[in-house]
GUMAR-706841 format. One record per atom (N, C-alpha, C, CB): residue number from 1; residue in one letter; x, y, z. Coordinates in pm, 1 decimal. Glycine has a CB too. Example, Ala and Ser with C-alpha at 12.3 -4.5 7.8 and 13.67 -1.06 7.14 Angstrom:
KETOR     i   aa         xx         yy         zz
KETOR     1    a     1319.0     -569.0      780.0
KETOR     1    a     1230.0     -450.0      780.0
KETOR     1    a     1320.0     -330.0      780.0
KETOR     1    a     1130.8     -447.3      904.6
KETOR     2    s     1285.0     -225.0      708.0
KETOR     2    s     1367.0     -106.0      714.0
KETOR     2    s     1290.0        3.0      787.0
KETOR     2    s     1408.4      -59.8      572.5
This chain:
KETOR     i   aa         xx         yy         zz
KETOR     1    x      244.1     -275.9    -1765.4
KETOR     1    x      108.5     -300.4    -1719.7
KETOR     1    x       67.3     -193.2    -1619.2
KETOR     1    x       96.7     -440.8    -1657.4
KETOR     2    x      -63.4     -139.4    -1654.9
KETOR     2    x      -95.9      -24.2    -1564.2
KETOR     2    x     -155.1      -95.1    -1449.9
KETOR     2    x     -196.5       89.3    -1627.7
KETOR     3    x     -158.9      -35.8    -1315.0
KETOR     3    x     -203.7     -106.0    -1179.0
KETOR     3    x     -306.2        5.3    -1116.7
KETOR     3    x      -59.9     -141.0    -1064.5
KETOR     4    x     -367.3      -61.3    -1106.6
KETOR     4    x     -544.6       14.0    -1040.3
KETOR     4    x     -553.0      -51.0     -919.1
KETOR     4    x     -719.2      -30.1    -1139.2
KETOR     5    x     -569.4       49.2     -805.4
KETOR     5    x     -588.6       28.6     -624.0
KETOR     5    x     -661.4      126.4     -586.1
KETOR     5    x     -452.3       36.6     -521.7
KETOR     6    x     -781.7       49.2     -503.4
KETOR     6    x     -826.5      134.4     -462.1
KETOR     6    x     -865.9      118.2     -314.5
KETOR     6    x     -908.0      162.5     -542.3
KETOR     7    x     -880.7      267.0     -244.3
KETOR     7    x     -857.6      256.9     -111.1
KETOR     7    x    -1021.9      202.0      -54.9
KETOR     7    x     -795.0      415.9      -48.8
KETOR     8    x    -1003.7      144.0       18.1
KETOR     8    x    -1142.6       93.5      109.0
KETOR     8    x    -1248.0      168.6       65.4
KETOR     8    x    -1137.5      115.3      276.0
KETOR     9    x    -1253.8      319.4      120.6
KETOR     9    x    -1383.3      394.9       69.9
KETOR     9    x    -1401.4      423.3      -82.4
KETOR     9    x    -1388.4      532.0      137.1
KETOR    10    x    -1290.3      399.7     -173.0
KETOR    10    x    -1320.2      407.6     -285.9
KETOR    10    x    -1425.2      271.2     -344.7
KETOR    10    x    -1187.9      427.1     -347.0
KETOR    11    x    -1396.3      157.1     -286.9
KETOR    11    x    -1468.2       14.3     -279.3
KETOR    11    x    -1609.7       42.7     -255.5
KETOR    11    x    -1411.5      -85.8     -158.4
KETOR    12    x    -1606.5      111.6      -88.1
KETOR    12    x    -1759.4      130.7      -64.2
KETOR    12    x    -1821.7      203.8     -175.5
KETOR    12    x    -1790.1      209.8       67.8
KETOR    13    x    -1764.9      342.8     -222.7
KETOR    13    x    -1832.2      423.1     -298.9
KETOR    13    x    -1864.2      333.1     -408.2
KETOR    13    x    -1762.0      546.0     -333.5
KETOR    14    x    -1822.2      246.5     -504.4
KETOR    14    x    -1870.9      192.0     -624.2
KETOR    14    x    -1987.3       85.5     -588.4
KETOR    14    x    -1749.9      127.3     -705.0
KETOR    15    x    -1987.6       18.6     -461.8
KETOR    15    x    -2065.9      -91.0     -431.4
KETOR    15    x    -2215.9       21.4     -387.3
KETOR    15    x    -1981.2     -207.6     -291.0
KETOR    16    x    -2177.9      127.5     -350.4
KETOR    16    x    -2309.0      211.5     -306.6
KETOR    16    x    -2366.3      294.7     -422.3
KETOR    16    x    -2274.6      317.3     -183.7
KETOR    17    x    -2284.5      309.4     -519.4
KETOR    17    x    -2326.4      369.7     -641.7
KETOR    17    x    -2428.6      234.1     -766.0
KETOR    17    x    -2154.6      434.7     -712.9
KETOR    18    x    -2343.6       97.1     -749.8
KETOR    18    x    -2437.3       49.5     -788.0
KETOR    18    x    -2565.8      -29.6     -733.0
KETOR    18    x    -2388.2        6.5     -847.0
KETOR    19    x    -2601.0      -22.9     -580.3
KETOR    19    x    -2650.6      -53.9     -540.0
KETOR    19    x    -2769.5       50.2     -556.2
KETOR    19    x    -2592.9      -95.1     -456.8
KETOR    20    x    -2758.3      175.9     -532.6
KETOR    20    x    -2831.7      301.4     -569.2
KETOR    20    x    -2905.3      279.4     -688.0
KETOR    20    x    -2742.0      419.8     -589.0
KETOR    21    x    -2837.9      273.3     -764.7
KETOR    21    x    -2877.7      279.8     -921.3
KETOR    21    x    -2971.9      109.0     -904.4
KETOR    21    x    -2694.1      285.8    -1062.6
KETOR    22    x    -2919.1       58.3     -887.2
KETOR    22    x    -3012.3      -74.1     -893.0
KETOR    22    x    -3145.1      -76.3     -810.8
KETOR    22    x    -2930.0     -197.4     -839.6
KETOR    23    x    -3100.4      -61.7     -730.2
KETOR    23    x    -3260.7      -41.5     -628.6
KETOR    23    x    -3319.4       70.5     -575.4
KETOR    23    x    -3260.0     -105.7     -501.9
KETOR    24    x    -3250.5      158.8     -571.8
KETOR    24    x    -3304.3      309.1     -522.7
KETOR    24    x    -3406.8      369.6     -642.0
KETOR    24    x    -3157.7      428.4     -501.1
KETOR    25    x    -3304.4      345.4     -818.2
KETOR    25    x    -3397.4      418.0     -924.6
KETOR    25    x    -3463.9      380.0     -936.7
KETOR    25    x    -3385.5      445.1    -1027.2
KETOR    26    x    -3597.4      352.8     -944.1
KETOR    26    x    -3652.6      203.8    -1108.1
KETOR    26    x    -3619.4      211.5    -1209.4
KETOR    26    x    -3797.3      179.3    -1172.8
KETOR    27    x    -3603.5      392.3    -1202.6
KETOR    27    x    -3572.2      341.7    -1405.0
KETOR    27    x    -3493.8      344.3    -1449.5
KETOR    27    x    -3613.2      395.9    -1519.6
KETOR    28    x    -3318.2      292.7    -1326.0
KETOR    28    x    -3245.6      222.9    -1385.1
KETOR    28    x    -3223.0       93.4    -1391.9
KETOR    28    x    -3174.8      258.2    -1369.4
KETOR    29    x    -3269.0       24.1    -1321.8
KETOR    29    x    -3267.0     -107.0    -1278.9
KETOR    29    x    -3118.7     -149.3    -1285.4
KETOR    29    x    -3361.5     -195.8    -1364.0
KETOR    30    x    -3079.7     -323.2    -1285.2
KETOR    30    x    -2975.1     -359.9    -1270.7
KETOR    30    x    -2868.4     -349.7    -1377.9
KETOR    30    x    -2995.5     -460.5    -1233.6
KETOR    31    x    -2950.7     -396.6    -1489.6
KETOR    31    x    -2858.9     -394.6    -1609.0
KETOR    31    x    -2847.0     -255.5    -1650.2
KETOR    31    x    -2909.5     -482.6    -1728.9
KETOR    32    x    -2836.8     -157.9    -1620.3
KETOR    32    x    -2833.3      -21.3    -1657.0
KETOR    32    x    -2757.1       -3.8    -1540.8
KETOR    32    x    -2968.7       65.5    -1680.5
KETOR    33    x    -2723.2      -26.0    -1430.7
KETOR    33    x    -2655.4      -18.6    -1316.4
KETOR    33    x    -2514.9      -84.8    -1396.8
KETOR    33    x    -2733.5     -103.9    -1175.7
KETOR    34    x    -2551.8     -173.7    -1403.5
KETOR    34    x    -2449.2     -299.6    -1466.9
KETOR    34    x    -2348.5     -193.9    -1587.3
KETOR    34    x    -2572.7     -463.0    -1574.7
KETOR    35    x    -2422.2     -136.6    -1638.0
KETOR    35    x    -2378.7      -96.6    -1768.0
KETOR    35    x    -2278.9       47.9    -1716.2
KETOR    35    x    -2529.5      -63.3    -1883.4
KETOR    36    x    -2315.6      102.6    -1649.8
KETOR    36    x    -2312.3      218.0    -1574.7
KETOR    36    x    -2135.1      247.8    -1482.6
KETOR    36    x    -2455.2      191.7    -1463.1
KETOR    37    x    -2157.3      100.6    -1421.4
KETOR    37    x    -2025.1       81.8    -1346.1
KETOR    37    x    -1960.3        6.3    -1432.5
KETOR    37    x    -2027.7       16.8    -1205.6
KETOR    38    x    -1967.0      -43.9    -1546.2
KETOR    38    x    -1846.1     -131.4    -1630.7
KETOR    38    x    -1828.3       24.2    -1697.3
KETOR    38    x    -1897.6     -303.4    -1761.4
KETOR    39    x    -1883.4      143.6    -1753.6
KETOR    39    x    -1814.3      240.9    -1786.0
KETOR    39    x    -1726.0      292.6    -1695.6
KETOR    39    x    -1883.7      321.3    -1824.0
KETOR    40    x    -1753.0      304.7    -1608.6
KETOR    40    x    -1715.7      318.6    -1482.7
KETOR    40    x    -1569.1      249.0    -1442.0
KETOR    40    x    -1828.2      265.4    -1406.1
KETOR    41    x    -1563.4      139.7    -1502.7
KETOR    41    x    -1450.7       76.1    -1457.6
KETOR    41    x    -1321.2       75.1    -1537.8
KETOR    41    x    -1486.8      -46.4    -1436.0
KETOR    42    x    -1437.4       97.1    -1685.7
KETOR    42    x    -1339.0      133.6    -1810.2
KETOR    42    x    -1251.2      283.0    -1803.4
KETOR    42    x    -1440.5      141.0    -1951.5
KETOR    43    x    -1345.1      356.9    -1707.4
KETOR    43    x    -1260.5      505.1    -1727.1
KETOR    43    x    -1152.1      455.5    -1621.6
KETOR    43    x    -1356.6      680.5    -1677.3
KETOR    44    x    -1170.6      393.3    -1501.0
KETOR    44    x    -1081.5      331.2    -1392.8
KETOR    44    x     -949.4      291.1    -1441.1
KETOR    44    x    -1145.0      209.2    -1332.3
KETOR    45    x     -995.9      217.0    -1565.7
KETOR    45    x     -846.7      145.5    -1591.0
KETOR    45    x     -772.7      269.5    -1716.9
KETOR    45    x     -872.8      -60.7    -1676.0
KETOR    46    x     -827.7      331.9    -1767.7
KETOR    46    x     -800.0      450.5    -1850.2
KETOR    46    x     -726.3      532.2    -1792.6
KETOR    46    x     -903.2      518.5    -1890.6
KETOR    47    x     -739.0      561.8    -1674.6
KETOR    47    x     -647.4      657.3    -1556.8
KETOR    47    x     -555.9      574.5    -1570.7
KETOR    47    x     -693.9      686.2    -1387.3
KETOR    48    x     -543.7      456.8    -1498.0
KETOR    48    x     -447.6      408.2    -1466.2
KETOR    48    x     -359.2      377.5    -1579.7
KETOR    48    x     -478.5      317.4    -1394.6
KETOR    49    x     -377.8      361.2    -1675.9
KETOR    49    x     -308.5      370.0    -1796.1
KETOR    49    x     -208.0      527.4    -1813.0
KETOR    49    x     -432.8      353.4    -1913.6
KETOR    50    x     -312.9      606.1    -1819.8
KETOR    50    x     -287.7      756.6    -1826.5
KETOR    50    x     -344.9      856.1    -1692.2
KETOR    50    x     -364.1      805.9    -1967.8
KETOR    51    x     -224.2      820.5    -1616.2
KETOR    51    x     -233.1      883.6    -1483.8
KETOR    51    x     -265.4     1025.9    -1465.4
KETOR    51    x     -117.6      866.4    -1422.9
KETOR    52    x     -193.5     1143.9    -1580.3
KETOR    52    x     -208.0     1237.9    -1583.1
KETOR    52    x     -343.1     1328.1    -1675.9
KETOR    52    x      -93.9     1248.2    -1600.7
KETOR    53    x     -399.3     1249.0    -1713.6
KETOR    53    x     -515.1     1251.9    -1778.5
KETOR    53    x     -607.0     1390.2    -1662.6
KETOR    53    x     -585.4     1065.9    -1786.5
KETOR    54    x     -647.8     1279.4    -1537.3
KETOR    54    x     -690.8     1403.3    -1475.7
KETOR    54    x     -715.9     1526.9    -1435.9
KETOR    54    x     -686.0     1405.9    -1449.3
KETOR    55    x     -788.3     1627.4    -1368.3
KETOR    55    x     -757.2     1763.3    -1343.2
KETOR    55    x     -635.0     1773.3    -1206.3
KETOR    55    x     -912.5     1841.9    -1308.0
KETOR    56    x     -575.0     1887.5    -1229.3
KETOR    56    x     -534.8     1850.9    -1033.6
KETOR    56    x     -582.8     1887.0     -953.4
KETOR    56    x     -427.8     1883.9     -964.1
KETOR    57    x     -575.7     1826.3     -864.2
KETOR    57    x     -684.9     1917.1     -751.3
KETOR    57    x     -586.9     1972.9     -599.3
KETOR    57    x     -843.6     1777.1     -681.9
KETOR    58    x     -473.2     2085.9     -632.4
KETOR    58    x     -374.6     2153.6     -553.9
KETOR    58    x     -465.8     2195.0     -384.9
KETOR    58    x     -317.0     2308.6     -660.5
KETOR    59    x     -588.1     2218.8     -400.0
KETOR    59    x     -711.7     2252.3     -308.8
KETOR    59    x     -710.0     2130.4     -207.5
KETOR    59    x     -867.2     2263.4     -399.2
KETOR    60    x     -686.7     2006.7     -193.1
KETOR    60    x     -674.6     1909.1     -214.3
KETOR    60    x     -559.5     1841.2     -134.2
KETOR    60    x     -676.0     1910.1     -330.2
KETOR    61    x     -507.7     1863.1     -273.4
KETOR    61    x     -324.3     1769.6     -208.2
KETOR    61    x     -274.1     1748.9     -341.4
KETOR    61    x     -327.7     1566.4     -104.4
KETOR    62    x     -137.4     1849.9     -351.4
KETOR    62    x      -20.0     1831.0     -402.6
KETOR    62    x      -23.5     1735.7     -536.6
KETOR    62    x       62.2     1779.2     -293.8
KETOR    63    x      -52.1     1589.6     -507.2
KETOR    63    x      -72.2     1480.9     -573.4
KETOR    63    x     -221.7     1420.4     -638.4
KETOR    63    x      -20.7     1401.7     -488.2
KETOR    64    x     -295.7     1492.6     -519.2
KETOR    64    x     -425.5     1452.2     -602.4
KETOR    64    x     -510.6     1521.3     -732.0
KETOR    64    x     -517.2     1448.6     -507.4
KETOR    65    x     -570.3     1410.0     -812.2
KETOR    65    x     -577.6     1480.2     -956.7
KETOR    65    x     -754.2     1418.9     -954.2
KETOR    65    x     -435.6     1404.5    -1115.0
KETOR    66    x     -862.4     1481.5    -1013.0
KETOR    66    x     -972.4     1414.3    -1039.2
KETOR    66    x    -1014.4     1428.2    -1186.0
KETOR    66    x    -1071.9     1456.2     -949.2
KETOR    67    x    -1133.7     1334.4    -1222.7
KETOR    67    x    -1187.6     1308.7    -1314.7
KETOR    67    x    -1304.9     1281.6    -1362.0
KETOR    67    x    -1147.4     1260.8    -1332.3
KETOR    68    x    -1450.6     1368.1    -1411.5
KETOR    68    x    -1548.7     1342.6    -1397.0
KETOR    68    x    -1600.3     1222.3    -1513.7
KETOR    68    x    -1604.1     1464.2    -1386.9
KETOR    69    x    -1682.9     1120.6    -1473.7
KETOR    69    x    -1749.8     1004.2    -1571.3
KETOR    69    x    -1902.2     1047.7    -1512.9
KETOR    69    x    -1690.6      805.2    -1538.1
KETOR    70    x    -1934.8     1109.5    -1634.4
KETOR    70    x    -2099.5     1108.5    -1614.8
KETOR    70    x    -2093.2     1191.2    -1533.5
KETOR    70    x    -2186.5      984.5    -1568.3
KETOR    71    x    -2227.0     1147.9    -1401.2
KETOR    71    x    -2277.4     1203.7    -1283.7
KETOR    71    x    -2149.8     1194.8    -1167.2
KETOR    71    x    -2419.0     1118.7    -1241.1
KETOR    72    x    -2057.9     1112.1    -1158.6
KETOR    72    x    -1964.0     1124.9    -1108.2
KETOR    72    x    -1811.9     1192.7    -1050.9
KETOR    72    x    -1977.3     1082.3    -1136.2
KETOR    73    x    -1705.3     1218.3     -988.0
KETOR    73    x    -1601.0     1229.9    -1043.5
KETOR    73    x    -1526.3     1114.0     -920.2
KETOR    73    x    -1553.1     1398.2    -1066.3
KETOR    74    x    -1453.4     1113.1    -1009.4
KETOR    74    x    -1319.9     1020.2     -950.2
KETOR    74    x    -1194.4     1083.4     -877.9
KETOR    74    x    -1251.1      946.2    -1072.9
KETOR    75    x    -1164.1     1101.8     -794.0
KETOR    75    x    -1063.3     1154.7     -734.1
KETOR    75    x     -919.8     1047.0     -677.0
KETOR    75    x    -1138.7     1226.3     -623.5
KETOR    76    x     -788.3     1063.9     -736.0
KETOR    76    x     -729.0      941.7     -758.4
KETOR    76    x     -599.9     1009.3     -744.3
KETOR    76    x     -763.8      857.6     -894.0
KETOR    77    x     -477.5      896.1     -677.9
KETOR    77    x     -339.5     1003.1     -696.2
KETOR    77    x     -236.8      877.3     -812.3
KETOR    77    x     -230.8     1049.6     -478.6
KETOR    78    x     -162.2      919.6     -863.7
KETOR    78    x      -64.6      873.5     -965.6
KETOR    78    x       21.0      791.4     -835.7
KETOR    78    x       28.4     1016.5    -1069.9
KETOR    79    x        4.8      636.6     -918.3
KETOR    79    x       92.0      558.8     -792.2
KETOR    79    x      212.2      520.9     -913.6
KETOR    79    x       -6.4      385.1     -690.2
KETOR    80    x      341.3      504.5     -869.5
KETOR    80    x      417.3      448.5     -975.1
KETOR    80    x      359.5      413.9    -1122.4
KETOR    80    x      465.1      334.6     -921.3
KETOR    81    x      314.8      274.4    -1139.8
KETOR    81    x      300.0      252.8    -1286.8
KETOR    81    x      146.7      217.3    -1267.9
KETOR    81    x      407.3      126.9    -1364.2
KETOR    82    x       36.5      309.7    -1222.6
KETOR    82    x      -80.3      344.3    -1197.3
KETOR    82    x     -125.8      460.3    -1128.1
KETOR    82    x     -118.9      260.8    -1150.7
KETOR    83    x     -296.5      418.1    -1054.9
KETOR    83    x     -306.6      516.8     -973.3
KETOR    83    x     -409.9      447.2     -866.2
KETOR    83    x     -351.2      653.4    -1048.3
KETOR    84    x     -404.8      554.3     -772.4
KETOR    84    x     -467.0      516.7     -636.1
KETOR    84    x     -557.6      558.1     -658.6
KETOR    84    x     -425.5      553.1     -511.6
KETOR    85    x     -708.2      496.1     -660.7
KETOR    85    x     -836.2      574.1     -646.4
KETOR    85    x     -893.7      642.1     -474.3
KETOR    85    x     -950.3      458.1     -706.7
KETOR    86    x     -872.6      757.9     -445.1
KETOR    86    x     -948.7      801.6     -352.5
KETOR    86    x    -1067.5      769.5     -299.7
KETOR    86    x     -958.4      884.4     -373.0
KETOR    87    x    -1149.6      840.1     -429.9
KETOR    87    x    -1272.4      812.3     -420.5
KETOR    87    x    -1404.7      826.3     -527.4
KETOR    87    x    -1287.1      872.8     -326.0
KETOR    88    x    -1506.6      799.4     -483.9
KETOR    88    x    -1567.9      804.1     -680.7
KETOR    88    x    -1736.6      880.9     -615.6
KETOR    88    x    -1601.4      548.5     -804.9
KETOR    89    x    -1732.0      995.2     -607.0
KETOR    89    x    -1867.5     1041.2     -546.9
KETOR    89    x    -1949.8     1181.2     -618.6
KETOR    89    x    -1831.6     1077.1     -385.7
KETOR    90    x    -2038.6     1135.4     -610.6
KETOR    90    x    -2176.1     1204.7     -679.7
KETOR    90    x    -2141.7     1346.4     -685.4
KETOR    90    x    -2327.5     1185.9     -588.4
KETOR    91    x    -2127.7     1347.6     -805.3
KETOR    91    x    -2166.8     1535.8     -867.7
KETOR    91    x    -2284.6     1556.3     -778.9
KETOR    91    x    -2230.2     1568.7    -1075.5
KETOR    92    x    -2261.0     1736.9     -716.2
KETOR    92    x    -2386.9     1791.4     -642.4
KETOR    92    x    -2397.6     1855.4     -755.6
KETOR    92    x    -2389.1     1875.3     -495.7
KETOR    93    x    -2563.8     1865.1     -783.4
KETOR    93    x    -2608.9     1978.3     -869.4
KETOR    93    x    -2658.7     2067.5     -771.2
KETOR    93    x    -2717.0     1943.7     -980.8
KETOR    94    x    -2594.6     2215.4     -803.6
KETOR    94    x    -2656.3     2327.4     -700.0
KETOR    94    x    -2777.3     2379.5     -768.9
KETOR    94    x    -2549.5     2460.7     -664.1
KETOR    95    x    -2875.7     2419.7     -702.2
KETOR    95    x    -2977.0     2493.7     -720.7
KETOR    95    x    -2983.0     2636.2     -770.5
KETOR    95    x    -3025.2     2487.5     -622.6
C-alpha cells in the first residue's frame, strides 16, 4: 500500500488552491474547483504509488523530486513505501 503525507504547508497550499479557484475565478466556480483538486489528488496518490516518477530537483535537496499537474507543480520527497508532499504551488508564467 502506497502512503501519501503531507506536510502542514502542503495542506494549506491545496485548501488555498481550491478556495482560489472557487471564489476568486467565476469562471471556475466550485464544481470545476471540485474537479480540479480530485485531479489533483489523483496525481497525489500516483506519486505515491510511483515515487520516482518525478523530476529531481538536486537545486533543492538531494531527495527532493517535483511534478507538474496542470497550472501547478508538486514538490514531494520519496518516504519509504510513499512520498512526502512538500508542497503544491502555482506555475509563474514569466512575461
Amino acid at each position: 500500500m502506497s502512503v501519501l503525507k503531507l506536510t502542514i504547508r502542503a495542506e494549506k497550499d491545496l485548501g488555498e488552491i481550491f478556495s482560489t479557484m472557487a471564489h476568486e475565478f467565476r469562471f471556475f466556480g466550485e464544481e470545476a474547483a471540485r474537479r480540479y483538486c480530485e485531479g489533483l489528488k489523483d496525481e497525489l496518490e500516483q506519486l505515491a504509488r510511483y515515487p520516482l516518477n518525478g523530476r529531481p530537483e538536486p537545486e533543492i535537496d538531494d531527495r527532493t523530486r517535483s511534478r507538474p499537474f496542470r497550472r501547478h507543480t508538486i514538490y514531494y520527497e520519496p518516504d519509504g513505501d510513499g512520498i512526502v508532499v512538500l508542497r503544491v504551488l502555482q506555475d509563474v508564467v514569466s512575461a
